[in-house]
N, C-alpha and C positions, 0 to 999 in steps of 0.2 A: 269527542275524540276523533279525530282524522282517520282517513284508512290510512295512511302511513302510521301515523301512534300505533294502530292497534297491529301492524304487520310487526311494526318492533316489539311492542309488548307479547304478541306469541312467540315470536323466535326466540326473549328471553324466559317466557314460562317455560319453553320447547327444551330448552340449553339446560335451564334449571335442573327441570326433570331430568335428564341427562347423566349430570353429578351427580342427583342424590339419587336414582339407579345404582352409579358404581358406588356412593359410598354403603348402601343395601349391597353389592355383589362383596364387598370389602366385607363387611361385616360379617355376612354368611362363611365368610373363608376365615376368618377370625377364632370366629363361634369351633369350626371345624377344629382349628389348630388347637382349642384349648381343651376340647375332648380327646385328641388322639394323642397328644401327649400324655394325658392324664393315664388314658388305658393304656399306654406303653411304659409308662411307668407300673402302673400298677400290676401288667400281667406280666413284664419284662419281654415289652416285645420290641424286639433290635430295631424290624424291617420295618415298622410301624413309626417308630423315633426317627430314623434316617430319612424315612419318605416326610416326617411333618417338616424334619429340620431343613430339607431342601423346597418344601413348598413356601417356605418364608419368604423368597425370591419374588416370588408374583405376587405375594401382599405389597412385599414393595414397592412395586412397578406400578401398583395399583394407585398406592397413595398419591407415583411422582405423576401420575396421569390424572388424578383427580385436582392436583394441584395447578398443573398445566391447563386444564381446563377451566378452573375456576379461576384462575388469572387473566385467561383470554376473555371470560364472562365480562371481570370486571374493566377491563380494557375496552371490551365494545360496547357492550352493555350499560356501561357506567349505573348502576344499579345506586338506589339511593332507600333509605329507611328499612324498613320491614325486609325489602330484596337484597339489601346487602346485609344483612345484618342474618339471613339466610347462607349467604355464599360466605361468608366469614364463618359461620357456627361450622359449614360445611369441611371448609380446611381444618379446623380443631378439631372434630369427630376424627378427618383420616388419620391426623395427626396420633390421637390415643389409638386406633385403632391399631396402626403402626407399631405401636410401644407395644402393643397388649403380642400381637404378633414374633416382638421380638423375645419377650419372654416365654411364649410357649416353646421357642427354636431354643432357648437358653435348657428348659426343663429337657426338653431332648437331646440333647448334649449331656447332659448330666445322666441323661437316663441309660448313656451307653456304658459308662462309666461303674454306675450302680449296679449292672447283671452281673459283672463282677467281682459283686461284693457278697458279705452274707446278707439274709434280710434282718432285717431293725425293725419285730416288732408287728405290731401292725399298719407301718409306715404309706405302705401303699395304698392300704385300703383309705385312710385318714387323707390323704393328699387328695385322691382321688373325689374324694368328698367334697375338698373345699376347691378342686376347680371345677365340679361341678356346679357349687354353690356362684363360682364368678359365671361359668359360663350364662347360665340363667341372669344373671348380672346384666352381661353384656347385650343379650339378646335381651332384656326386657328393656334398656335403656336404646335401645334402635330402633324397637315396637315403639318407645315414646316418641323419639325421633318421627317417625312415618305420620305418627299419629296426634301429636305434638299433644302427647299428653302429658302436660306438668304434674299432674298426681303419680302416674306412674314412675314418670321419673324423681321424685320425690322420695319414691317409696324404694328405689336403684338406692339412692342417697342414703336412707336409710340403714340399708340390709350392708351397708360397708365397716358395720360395727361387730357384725356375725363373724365377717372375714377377720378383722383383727381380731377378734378373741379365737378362733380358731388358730391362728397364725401361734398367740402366745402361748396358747394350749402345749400344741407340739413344738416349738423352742423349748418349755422344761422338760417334755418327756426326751427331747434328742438329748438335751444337758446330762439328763439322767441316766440316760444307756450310757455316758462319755465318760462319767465318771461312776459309774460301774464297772465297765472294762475297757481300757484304754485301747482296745483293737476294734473298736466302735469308734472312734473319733474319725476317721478321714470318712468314712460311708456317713456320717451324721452329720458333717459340717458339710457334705453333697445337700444332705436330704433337707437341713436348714436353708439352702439355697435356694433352692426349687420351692421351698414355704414361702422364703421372703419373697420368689419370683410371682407366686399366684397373689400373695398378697399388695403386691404391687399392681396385680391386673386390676385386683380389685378398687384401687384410686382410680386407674383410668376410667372401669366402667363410671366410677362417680364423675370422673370431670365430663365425660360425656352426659351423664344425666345434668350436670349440672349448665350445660351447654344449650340442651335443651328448656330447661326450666327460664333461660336466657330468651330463647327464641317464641319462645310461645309467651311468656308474660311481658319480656323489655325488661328485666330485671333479673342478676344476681341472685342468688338464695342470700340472706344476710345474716344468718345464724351461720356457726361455725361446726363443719365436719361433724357426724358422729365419731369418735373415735375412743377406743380402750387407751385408759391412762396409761395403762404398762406397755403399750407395742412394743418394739423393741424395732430401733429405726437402724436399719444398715444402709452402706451406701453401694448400691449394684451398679455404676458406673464403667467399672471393670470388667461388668461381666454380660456386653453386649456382642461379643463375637459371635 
């Protein structure tokens, strides 16, 4: 290799490193959003919801700069095999990470809504549970990321069947307060919302792990999804504001 190859070959490890820096800084803020939502829901804490719902902001910025920079990579860089196949997994990871983002600002939104409600139950504590169950999700499937370990993310892959039976769990207990007492129904189809949103976190932790299991082998997982036969599939399209 020339000293020219190898001054380009650093610059591109250098640049590398770089991105998946911020997509580790994106992640860490991620991680954050789906805990403080959680305990804002669960303790009903207003100032705690407002601050996550407005920190979604620089998740964003986050993405559109990791995006910008892995574009500029592949434009100078021209990266080819193994290195692009890196800088690619890299815009899909911010990309989920993104999503996951925008559903914790969705739960906080909802969660202003719900302090003035009665409580449902032991709705908070339950919730609380199963975004803690994603958060772990998400941070194990970043750890795989760092570490490019396909077992680990494997095992992300896995744990996304926990989530849907979770999800289905509280669907029939919300059903069930609603048609117990119809003054239950608008705080319950909140609180179904905010289930369907974590359990949506929980796909993306998987397409991340599944990203990963991409980059570290060169191959797809080729079995299909763990998934509960009954999920219960909404379309939350609607409810990205």
């Amino acid at each position: 290799m020339s000293n020219n190859d190898k001054h380009i070959s650093t610059a591109f490890d250098r640049d590398l490193e770089t991105v998946q820096a911020l997509v580790v800084k994106m992640g860490g803020m991620v991680e954050t959003a789906i805990h403080d939502a959680g305990r804002a829901l669960e303790t009903r804490d207003e100032e705690l919801a407002e601050n996550t719902r407005r920190r979604d902001k620089a998740i964003d910025l986050l993405e559109a700069q990791i995006n910008e920079e892995s574009a500029r990579l592949i434009a100078l860089r021209a990266p080819i095999a193994t290195d692009l196949r890196t800088v690619l997994t890299v815009m899909k990871i911010a990309a989920s990470l993104e999503r996951v983002g925008d559903y914790a600002k969705n739960i906080a939104k909802r969660s202003h809504v719900l302090m003035h409600m009665p409580l449902i139950g032991g709705s908070g504590i339950a919730l609380r549970r199963m975004s803690d169950t994603v958060e772990q999700m998400v941070k194990d499937a970043l750890d795989s990321f760092i570490q490019r370990d396909a077992a680990l993310a494997a095992d992300v892959r896995a744990r996304d069947l926990e989530v849907d039976q979770m999800y289905n769990a509280m669907f029939r207990e919300f059903l069930t307060h609603m048609m117990e007492d119809p003054r239950n129904i608008t705080a319950c189809m909140h609180l179904h919302f905010i289930a369907k949103n974590i359990e949506r976190m929980g796909d993306h932790a998987t397409s991340i792990a599944e990203q990963v299991i991409y980059l570290a082998t060169g191959e797809m997982p080729d079995d299909a999804r763990p998934k509960s036969d009954s999920v219960i599939r909404v379309d939350l399209d609607g409810d990205k504001g």
